[in-house]
C-alpha positions as a Markdown table, in Angstrom:
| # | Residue | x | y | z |
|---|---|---|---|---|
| 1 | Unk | 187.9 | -111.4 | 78.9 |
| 2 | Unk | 184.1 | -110.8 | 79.8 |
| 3 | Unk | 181.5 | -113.3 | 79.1 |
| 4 | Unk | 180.0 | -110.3 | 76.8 |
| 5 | Unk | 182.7 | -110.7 | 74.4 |
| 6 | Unk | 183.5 | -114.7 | 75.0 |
| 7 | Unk | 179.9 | -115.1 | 73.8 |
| 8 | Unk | 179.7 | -112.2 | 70.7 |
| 9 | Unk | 180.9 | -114.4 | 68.1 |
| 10 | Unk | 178.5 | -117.3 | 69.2 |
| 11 | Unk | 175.3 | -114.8 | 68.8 |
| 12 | Unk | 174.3 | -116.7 | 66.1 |
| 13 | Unk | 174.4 | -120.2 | 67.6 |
| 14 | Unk | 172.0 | -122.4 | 69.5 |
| 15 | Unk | 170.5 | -121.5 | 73.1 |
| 16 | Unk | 171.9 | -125.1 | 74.1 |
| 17 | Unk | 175.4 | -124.1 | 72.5 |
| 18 | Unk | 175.5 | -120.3 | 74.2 |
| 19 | Unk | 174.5 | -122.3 | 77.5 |
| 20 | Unk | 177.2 | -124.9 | 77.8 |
| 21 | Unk | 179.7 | -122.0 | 76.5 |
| 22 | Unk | 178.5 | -120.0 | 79.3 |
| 23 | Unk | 179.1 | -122.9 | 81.5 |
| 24 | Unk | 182.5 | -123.7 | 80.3 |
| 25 | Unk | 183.8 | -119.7 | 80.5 |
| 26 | Unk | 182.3 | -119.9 | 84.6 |
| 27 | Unk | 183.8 | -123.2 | 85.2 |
| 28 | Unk | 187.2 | -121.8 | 83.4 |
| 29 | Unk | 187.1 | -118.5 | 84.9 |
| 30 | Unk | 185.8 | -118.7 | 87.7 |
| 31 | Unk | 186.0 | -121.9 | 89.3 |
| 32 | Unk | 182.1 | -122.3 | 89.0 |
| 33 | Unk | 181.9 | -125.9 | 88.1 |
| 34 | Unk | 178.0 | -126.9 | 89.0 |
| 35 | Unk | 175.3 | -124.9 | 88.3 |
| 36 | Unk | 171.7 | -123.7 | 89.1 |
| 37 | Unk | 170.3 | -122.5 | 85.7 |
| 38 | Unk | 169.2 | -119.4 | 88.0 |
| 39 | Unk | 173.8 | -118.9 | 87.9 |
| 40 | Unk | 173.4 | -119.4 | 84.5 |
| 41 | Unk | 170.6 | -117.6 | 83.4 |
| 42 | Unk | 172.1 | -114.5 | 85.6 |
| 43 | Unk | 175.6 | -114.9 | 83.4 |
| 44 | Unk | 173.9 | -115.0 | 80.1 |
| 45 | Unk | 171.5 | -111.7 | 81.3 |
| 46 | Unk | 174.9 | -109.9 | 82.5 |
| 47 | Unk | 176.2 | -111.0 | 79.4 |
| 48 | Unk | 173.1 | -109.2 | 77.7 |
| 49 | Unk | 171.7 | -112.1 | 76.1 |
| 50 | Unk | 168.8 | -111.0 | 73.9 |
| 51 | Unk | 165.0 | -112.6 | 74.3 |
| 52 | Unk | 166.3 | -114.5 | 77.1 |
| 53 | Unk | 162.9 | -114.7 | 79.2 |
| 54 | Unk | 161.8 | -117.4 | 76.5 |
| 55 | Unk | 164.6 | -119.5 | 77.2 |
| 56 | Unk | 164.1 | -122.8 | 78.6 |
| 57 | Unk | 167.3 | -123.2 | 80.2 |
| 58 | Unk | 166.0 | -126.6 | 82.2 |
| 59 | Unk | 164.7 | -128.1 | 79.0 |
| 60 | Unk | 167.8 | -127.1 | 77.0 |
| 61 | Unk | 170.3 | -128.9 | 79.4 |
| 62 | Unk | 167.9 | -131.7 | 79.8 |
| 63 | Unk | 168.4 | -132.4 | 76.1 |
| 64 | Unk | 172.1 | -131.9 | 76.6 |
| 65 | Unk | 172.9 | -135.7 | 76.8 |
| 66 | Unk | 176.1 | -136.9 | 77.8 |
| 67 | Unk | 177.6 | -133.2 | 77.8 |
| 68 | Unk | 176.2 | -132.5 | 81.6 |
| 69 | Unk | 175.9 | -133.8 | 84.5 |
| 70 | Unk | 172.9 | -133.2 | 87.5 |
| 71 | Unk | 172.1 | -133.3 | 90.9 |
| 72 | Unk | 169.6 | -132.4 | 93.3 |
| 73 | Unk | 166.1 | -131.3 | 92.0 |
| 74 | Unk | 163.9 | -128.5 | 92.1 |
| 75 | Unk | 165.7 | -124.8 | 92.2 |
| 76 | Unk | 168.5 | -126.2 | 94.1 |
| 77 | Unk | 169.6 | -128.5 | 91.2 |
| 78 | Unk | 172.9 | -128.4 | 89.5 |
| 79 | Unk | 174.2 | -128.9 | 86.1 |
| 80 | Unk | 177.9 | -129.4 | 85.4 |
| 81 | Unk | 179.8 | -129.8 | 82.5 |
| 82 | Unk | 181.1 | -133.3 | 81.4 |
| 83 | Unk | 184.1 | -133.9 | 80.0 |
| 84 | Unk | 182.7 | -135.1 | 76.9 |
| 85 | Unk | 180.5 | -131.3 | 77.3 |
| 86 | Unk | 184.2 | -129.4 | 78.0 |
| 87 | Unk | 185.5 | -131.3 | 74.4 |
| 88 | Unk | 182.0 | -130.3 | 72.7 |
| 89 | Unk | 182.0 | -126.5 | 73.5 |
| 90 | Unk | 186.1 | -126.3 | 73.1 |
| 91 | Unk | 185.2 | -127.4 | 69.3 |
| 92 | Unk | 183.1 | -124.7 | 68.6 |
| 93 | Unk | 183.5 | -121.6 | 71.2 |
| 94 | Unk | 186.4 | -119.5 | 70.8 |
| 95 | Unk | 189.2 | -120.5 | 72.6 |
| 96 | Unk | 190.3 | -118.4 | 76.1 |
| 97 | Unk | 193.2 | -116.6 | 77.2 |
| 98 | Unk | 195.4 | -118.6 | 79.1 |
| 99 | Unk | 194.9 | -117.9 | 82.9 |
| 100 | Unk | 197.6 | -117.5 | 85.5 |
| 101 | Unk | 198.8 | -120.5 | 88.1 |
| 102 | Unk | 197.1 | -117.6 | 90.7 |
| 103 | Unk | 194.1 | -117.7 | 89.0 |
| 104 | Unk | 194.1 | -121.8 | 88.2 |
| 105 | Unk | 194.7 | -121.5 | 91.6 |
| 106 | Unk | 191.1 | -119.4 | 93.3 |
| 107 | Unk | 189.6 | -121.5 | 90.8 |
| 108 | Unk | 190.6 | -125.2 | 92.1 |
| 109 | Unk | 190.0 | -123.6 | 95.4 |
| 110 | Unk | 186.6 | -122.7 | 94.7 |
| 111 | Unk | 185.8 | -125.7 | 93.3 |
| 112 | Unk | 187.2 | -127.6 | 96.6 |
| 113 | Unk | 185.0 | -125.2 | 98.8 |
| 114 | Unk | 181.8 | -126.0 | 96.4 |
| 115 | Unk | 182.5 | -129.5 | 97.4 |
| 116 | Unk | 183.2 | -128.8 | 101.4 |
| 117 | Unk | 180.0 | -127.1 | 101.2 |
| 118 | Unk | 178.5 | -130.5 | 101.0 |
| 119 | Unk | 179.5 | -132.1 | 104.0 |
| 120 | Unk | 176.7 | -132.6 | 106.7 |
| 121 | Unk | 178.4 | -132.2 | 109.7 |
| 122 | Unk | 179.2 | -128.5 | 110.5 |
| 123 | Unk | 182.3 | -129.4 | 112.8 |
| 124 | Unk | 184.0 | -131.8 | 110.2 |
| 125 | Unk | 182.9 | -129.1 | 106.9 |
| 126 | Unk | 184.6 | -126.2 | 109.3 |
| 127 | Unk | 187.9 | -128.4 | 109.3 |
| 128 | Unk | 187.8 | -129.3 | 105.5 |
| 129 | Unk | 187.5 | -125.7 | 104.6 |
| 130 | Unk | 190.5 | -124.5 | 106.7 |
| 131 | Unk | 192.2 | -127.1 | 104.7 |
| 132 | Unk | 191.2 | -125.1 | 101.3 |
| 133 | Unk | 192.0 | -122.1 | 103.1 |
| 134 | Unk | 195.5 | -122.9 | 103.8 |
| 135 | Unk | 196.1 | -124.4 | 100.3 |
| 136 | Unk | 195.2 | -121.6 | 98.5 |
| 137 | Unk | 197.6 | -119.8 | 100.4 |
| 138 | Unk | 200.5 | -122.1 | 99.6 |
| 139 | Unk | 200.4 | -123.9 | 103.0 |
| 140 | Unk | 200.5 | -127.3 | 102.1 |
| 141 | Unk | 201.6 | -128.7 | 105.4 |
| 142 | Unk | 199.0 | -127.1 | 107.3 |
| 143 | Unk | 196.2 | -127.8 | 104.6 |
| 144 | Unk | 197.2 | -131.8 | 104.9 |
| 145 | Unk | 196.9 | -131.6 | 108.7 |
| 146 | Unk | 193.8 | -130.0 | 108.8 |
| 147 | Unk | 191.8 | -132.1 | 106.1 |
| 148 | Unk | 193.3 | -135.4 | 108.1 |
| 149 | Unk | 191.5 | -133.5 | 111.0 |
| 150 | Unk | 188.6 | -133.4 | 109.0 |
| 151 | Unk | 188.5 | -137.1 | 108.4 |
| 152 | Unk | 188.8 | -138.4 | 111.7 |
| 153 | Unk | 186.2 | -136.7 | 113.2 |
| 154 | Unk | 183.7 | -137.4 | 110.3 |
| 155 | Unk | 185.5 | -141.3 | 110.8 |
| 156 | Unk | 184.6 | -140.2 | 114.9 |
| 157 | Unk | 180.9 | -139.3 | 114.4 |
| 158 | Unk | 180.1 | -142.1 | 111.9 |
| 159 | Unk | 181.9 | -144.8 | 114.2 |
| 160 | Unk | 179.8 | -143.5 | 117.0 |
| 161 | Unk | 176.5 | -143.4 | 115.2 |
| 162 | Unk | 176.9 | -146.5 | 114.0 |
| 163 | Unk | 177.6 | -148.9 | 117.1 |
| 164 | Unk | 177.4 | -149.1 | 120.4 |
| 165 | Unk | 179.5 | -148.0 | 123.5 |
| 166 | Unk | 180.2 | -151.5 | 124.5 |
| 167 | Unk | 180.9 | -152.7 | 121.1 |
| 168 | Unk | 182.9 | -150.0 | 120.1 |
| 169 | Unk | 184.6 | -151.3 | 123.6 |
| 170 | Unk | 184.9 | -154.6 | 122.7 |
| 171 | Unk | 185.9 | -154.5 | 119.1 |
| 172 | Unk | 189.1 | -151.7 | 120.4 |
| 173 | Unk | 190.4 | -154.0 | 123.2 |
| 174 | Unk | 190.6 | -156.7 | 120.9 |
| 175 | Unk | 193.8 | -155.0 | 119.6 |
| 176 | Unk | 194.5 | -153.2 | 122.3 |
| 177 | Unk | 193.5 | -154.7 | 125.9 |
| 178 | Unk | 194.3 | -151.6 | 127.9 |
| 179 | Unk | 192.6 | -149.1 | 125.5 |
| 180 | Unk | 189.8 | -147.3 | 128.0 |
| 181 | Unk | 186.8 | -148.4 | 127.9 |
| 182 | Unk | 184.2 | -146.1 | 125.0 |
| 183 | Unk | 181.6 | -144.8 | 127.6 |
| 184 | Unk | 180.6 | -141.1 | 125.5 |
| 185 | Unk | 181.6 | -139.8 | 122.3 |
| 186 | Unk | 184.2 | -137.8 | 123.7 |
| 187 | Unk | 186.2 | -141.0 | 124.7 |
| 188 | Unk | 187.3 | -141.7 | 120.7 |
| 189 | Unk | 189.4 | -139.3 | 121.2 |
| 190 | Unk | 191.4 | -141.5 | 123.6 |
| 191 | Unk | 191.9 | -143.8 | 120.6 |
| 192 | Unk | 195.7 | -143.0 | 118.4 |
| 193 | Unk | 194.3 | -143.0 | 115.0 |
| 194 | Unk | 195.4 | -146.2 | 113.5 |
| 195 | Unk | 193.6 | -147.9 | 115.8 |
| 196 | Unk | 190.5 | -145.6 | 115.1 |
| 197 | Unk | 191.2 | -146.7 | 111.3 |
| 198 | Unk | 191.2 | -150.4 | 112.6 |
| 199 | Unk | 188.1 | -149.7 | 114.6 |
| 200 | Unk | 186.4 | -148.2 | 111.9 |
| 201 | Unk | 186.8 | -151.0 | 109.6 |
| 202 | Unk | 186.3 | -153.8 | 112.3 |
| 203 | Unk | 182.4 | -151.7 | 112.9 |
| 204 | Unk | 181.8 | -152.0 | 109.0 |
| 205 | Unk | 182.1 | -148.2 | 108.7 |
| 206 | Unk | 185.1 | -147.9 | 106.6 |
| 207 | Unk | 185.9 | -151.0 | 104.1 |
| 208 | Unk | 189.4 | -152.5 | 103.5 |
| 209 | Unk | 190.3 | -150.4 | 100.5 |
| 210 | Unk | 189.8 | -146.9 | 102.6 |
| 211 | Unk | 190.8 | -148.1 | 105.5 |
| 212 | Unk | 194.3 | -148.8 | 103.4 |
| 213 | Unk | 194.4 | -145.1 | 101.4 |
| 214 | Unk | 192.9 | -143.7 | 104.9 |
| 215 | Unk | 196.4 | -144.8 | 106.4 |
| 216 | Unk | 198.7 | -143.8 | 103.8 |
| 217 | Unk | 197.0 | -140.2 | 104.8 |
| 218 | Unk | 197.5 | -140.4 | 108.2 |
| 219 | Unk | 201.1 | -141.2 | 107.2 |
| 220 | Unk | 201.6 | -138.3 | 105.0 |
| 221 | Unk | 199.4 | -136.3 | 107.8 |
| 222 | Unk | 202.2 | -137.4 | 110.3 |
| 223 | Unk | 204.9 | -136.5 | 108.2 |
| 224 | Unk | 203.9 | -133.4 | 107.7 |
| 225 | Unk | 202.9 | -132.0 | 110.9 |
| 226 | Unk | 206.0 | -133.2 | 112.9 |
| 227 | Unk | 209.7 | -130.9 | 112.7 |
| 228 | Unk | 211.5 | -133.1 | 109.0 |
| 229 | Unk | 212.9 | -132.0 | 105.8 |
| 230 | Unk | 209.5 | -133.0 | 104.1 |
| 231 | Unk | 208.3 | -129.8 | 102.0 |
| 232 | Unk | 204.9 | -131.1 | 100.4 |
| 233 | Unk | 204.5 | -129.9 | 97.4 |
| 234 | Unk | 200.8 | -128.2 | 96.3 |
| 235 | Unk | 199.5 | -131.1 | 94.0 |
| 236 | Unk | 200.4 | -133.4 | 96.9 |
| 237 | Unk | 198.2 | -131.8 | 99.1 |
| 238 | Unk | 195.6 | -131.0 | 96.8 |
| 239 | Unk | 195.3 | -134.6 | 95.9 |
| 240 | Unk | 195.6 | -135.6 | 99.9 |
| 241 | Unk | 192.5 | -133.2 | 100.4 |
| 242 | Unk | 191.2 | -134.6 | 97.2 |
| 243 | Unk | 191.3 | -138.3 | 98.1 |
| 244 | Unk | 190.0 | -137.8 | 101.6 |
| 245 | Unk | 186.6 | -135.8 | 100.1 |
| 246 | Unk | 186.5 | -138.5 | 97.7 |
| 247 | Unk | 186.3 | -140.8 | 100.3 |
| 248 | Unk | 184.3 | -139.7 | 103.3 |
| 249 | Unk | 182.1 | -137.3 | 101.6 |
């Protein structure tokens, strides 16, 4: 189905009711879960929306309420649909065809990515999205090994910016005496990552409930990237990738 015909028998409805619809068909469709109102404007001109230059598409959503969600400001700003916005435009748009597991699946995907696509740090965003990539594809060992990549060096870089060589130094060889001494960056590496978890936490950059679900990754993490029987299902590493982005980011 085409957005032209999702949206025919809604010709007569509101400009705030054609927008969310349009919203929901992207988000359901295509994975497109936030916004610019430039994405949605685009839809609803493809979709050959009439008198759509007078639209308001800014003011509309404002006046949306609890149905969506923003962040950022300016052009760059996103709207997304709430749940309570998903419920409200179910109730009066037609309903969709159901879609495939493949295509459920390029959409969760997509919507992973939209988040990666946050993350600061190129080195740790370049790990996360290797982590998609390999779960769209029905990896899931590989995609859980990779994302726990991702989290210990975003875990790395905010341990290092946040302390000091000596104290990082000091706070490790309280657990560990003969743990080398943290001189560079590079030297974190040294550390097995439990003990980076512990360090983490002991430097006030991870608190006690992460450092906890941070560990029960790095077992899961372990499990699957050493020769066992384990065969990790792909909600299991959809939710490990899930949890960590959650998290960190």
């Amino acid at each position: 189905m085409k957005l032209v015909e999702y949206l025919a028998p809604l010709k007569n409805a509101s400009q705030q009711a054609r927008i969310l619809a349009t919203m929901y068909f992207l988000e359901a469709t295509a994975g497109r879960r936030q916004l610019t109102t430039g994405d949605v404007r685009k839809a609803l001109s493809d979709a050959r929306v009439t008198n759509l230059k007078s639209w308001n598409l800014t003011a509309r959503l404002q006046q949306a309420g609890q149905f969506v969600h923003a962040e950022g400001s300016g052009a760059t700003r996103t709207w997304e649909l709430t749940e309570s916005g998903r419920a409200a435009v179910a109730a009066f748009a037609p309903p969709l065809p159901p879609v495939s597991r493949g295509i459920e699946r390029q959409n969760e995907a997509a919507a992973l990515r939209a988040r990666v696509a946050k993350i600061t740090d190129a080195e740790t965003r370049a790990f996360a999205s290797e982590a998609v990539d390999c779960l769209e594809i029905g990896a899931h060992r590989a995609a859980i090994v990779f994302m726990w990549v991702a989290a210990v060096h975003e875990i790395q870089e905010r341990v290092w910016a946040a302390s000091t060589p000596s104290a990082i130094t000091a706070a490790v060889q309280s657990h560990n005496p003969r743990a080398k001494m943290c001189k560079k960056r590079d030297d974190l590496s040294e550390y097995n990552e439990e003990l980076l978890m512990q360090l983490a936490h002991d430097l006030g950059v991870i608190d006690k409930n992460e450092k906890a679900e941070l560990l029960k990754a790095l077992g899961l993490r372990n499990s699957s990237g050493h020769p066992n029987k384990l065969r990790p299902g792909e909600y299991r590493a959809r939710a490990h990738i899930e949890d960590i982005i959650s998290m960190l980011f």
